[in-house]
N, C-alpha and C positions, 0 to 999 in steps of 0.2 A: 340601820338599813331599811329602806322603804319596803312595801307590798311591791313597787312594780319593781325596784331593785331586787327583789327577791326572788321575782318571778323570772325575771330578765337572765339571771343568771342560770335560772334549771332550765330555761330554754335553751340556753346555749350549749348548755349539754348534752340537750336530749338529741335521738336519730328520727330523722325525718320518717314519719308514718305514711303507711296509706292506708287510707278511710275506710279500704273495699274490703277490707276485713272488719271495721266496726259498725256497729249497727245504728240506727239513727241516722238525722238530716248531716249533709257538710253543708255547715254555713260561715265558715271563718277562714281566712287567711291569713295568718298573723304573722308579721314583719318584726323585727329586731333591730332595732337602732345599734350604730356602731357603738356607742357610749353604754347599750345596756340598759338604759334606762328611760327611752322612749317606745312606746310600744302603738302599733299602725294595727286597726280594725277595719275587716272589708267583706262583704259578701261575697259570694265564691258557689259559682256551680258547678265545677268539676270535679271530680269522686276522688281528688285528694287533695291531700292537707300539706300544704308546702311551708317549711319553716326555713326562711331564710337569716343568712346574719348578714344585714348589709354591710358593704366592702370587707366580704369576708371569701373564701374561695367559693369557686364555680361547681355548680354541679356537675355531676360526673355526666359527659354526653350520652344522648340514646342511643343504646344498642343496636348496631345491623347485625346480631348475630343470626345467621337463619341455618336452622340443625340441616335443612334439607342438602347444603353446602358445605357449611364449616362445621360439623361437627366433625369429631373421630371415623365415627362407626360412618357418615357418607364419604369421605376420603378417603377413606380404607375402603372401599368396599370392590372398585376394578382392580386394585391390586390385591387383594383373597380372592378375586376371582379368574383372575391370569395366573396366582398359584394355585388353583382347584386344577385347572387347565393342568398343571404340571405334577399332580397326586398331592400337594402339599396343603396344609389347613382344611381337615373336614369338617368345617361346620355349617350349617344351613339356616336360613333366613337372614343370608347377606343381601339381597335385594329389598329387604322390607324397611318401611322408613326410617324407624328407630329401633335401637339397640336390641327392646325388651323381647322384641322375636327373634333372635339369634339363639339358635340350638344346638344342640352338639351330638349326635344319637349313633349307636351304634350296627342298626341297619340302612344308614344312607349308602345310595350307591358311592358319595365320595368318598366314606368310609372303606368301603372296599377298593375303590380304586387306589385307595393309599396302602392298604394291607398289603395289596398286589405288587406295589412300589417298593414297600418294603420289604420283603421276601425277595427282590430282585436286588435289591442292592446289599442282602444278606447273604445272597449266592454269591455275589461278586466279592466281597469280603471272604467271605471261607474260603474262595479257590484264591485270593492273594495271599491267605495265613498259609497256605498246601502247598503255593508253590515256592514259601521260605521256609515253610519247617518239613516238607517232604523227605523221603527218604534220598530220593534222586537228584537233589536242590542239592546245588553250585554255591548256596548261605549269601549271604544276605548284601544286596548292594543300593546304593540312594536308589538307582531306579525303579526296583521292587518296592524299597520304602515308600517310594513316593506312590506307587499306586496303591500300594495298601491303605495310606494314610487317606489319600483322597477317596476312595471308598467304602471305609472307616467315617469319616465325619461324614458324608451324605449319609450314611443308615444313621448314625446318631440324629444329624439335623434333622430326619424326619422322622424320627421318634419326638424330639423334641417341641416338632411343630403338631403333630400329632397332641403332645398334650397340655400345649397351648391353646389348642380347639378346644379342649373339653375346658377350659379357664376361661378363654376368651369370652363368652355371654356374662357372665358376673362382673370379669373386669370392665366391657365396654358398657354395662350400667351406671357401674359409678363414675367411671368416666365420663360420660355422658350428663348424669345427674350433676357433676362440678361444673361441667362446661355450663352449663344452662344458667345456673346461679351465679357462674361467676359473670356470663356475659352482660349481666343485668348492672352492673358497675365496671366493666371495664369495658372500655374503646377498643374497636377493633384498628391493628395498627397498618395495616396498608389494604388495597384493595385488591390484591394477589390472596383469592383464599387458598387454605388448607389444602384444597382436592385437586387447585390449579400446581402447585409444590407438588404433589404427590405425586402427579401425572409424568411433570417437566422430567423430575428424579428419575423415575420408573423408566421413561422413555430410552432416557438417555445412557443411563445404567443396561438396559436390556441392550440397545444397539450395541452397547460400546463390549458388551460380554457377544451378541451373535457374530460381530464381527472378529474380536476372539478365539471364539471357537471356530469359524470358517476357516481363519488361517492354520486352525489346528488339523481340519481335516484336509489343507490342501498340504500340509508338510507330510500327514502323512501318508496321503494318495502319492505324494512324487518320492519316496522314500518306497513304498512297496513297486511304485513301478519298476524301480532301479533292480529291484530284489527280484521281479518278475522277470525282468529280462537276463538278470545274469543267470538266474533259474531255467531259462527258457519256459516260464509257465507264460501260456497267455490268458490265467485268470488273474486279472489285478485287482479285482473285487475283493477274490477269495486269498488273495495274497496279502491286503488292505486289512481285512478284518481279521486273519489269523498274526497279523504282524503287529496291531493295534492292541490284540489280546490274547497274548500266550498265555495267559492264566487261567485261561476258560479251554482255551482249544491244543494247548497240551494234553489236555487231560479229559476230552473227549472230543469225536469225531464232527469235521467240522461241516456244514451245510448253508445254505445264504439266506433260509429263516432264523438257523440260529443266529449267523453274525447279525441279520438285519433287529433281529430282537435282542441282542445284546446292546446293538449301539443305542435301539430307545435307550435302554435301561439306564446308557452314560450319559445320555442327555439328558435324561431326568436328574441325575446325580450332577451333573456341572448346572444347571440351572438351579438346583438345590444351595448347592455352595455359594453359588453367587446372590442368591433370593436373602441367606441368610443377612450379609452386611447390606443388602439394600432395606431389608426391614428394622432391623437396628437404626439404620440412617432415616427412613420414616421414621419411626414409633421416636428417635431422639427429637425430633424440630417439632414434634406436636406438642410433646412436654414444655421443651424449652418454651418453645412460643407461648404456653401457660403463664410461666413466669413470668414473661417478655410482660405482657400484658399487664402485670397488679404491677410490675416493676414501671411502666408506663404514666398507672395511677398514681404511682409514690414520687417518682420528679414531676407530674403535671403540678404538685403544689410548690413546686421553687419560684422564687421569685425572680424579679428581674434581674439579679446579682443570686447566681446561683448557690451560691453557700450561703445565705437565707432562706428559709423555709417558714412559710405559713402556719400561721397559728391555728390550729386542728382540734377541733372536738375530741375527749376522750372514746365515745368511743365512735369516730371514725380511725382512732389509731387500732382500737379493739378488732373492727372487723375488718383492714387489713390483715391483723396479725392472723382471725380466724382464715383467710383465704390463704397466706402464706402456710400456715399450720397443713391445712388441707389437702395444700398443694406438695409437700414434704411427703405427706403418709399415702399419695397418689403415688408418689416413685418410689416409695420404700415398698407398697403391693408390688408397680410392675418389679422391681428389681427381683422380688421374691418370684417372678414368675419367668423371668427372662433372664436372669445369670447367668445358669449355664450356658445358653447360647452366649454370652458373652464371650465367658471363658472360649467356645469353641472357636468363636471367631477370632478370634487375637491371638488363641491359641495355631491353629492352622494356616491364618494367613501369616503368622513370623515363620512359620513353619517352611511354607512354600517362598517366602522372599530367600532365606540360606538358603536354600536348594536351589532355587535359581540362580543365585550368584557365585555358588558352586558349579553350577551345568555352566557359565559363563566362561569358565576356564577352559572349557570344551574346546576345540575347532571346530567352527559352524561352516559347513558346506552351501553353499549357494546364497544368494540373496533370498529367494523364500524363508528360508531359515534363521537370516539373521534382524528380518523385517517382521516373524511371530515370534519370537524369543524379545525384542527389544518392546512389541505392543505387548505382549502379556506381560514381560516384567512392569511396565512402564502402568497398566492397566488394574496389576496388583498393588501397585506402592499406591497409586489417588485412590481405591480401595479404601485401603487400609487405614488413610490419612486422614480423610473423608468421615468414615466409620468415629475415627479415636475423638475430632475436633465436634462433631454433631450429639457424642455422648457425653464428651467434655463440655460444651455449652449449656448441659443443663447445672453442672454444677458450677457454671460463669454466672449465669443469670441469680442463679440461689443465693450468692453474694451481693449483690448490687444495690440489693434495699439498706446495706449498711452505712453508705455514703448519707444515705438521707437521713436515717438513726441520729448517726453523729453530729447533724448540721444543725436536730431541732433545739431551739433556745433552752434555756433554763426558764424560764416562766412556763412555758408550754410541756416540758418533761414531764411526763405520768407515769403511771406503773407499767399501764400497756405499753409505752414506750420501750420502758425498762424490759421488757419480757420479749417484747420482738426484737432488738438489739439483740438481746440474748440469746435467742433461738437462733437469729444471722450466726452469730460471730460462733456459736459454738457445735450447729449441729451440721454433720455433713451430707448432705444429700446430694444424692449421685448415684449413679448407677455400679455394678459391682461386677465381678468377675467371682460370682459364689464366695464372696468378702474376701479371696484370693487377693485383689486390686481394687482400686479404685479409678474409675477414669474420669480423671483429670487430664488438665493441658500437661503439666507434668509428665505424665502417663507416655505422649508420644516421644520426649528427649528420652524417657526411661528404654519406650522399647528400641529406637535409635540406636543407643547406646547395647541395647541386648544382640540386635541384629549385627553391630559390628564385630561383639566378643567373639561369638556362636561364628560369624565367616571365617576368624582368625584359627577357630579350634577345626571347622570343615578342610581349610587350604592346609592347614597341616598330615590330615589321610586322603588331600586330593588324588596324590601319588599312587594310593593304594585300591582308587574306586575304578570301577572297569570303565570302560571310555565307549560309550555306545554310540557315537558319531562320529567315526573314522571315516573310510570308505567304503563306498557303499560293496564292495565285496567282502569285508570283513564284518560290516551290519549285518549282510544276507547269512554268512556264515553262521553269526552270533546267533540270528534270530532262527536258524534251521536245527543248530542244536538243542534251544530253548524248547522248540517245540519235541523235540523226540523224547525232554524230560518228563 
């Protein structure tokens, strides 16, 4: 073998430098003959060193990544800021450009305004355990359940978001720090950024929950009217908010700062619930789109007849495999930091779909009634669905580099090949339910199938549950007793 065959060949090897780290003149620009064995000398003023292998693949295009936009921490940053608005995530220097000033402290005012939150939805809890385990308690029926429950997972959600805050500045570094390096090799894949998704989501998620709960307060505004008139009371305010919460105002005397400070408390608590699967649904497409991105890099090398693949430098197969590596032990942290809200969410919203499809067996009175019963069920199942498929796609995308693995030639197969192949096919990355589950596509026929068992065991004690939508003089009834317990 020659000097310039010899040479010819370690260049082909090698990763392309740049100069602005070595010291000394750039005076070369050295070309590669397809054959290897002709070599092109040229003067070169620009502060790098480009090694190319003629008709060999393209370099990777330049990056539009701009942090001020696409990163994490600026997408995220109105939506931590409409949940500060609501006592949730306290942490501070979410307006600063990059990550590295996110704080987390324990005399911020949003800190206490969370504290505050929590102690409110701690009360609301202990009078629903009081008024099923009381001495006076009639025991235990869905409708109580279901407020308990929902009261229940808002204090947990915001404990959880609570100490998420105090994680969140470590996690949005590294995050942050992978985005940067990875964007320097990957294409950005449309011209919809991060923050314009986040927005869209946000928006539309928030409307479609206000309007939700609007019909929730006109059912039961026209539900205490009924109550007020067969009563003869003409406070429907004060008939409204003791008929909304007998758990609070059986058991002490009622006034119209208390109910009006209680209802914050539920708003905070249903905005909570709902906050929680619209952050799952962000924090899942940031990831995936991570993926999306090196996975983007890895079919850019197919060729015209897609089951051929370009003959690839050792270690450009190298540091794909490092970005994929990197990108695995970024969701194995968030996982360890966001699990249990998984669990919570999949946990309560199977929760609340059986219940609703129990309350459905109900007789519904009026058209109000059966126009928010049909948008909330109908508003939790795309929920749910929504949530399962966005945290299912990161472990779609995690897959995808394996089609390319298997396509490259035998000439072209290296160890790095061999090792990211291997890391594809064998390791699972996905998000977790405290390693309770895994969510995959899978995942949603699984809970499908859990929701239909669970209705079939409900309609069997449907018989035996009390029936709180009858007529509205047997409601009035119902709910006069409640309260004298």
């Amino acid at each position: 073998m020659s000097d310039y065959d010899s040479i010819a060949e370690t260049l082909t090897r090698m990763r392309p430098l740049n100069l602005s780290e070595v010291k000394g003149p750039k005076i070369l620009s050295i070309n590669v003959g397809s054959s290897g064995s002709n070599l092109q000398f040229s003067s070169l003023d620009s502060s790098k060193l480009k090694i190319d292998k003629m008709s060999g693949p393209a370099v990777p295009p330049t990056s539009t990544f701009n942090p001020e936009t696409d990163s994490l921490h600026a997408s995220m940053r109105p939506i931590i800021m409409l949940a500060q608005c609501f006592s949730l995530f306290p942490v501070t220097g979410v307006n600063s450009p990059n990550a590295s000033h996110l704080r987390f402290t324990w005399r911020s005012p949003k800190f206490i305004y969370c504290a505050i939150s929590f102690l409110g939805s701690s009360m609301m809890t202990i009078f629903n355990v009081l008024r099923i385990t009381g001495i006076s308690s009639t025991g235990i029926t869905s409708t109580k359940m279901t407020t308990l429950v929902f009261n229940g997972t808002n204090l947990i959600a915001t404990f959880l978001f609570l100490k998420l805050a105090m994680q969140w500045p470590s996690l949005m570094i590294t995050w942050d720090k992978l985005e940067k390096e990875l964007s320097t090799r990957h294409r950005k894949l449309s011209n919809t950024t991060l923050s314009a998704k986040f927005k869209i989501i946000t928006i539309v998620v928030m409307i479609i929950a206000l309007v939700e709960h609007s019909f929730s307060i006109l059912h039961g505004y026209i539900r205490a009217k009924e109550c007020a008139q067969f009563r003869g009371d003409p406070d429907i305010i004060g008939v409204y908010f003791q008929s909304q919460f007998p758990q609070i105002f059986s058991r002490i005397s009622y006034s119209l700062w208390k109910g009006i400070l209680i209802d914050i408390i539920n708003i905070l608590s249903t905005f909570s619930w709902n906050f929680v699967d619209l952050f799952l649904i962000l924090i899942s497409i940031a990831l995936a789109d991570q993926f999306r991105q090196l996975n983007s890099r890895l079919y850019s090398i197919r060729g015209k007849c897609h089951f051929i693949v370009k003959a690839m430098p050792e270690w450009w197969w190298a540091e794909a495999r490092s970005d994929y590596n990197r990108l695995a032990n970024l969701t194995r942290q968030l996982d360890s930091h966001i699990s249990m809200m998984v669990l919570l969410s999949f946990a309560t919203d199977l929760y609340f779909i059986c219940i609703q499809l129990l309350f459905s067996f109900n007789p519904m009175r009026g058209i109000v009634e059966k126009i928010y019963f049909g948008f909330s069920f109908g508003f939790l199942l795309a929920r749910t669905m929504v949530v399962s498929l966005c945290a299912a796609s990161i472990h779609d995308e995690s897959l995808l580099p394996a089609p390319i693995l298997y396509s490259v030639s035998g000439s072209s197969f290296s160890t790095e090949v061999m090792r990211f192949l291997s890391q594809v096919t064998t390791d699972s990355i996905c998000l977790t339910g405290m390693k309770f589950f895994s969510v995959t596509r899978s995942l949603v026929l699984t809970v499908a199938g859990t929701i239909v068992t669970y209705e079939l065991v409900l309609v069997q004690f449907n018989s035996v549950q009390q029936n709180d939508t009858m007529n509205s003089t047997k409601v009035c009834e119902s709910y006069s007793l409640d309260t004298l317990r």
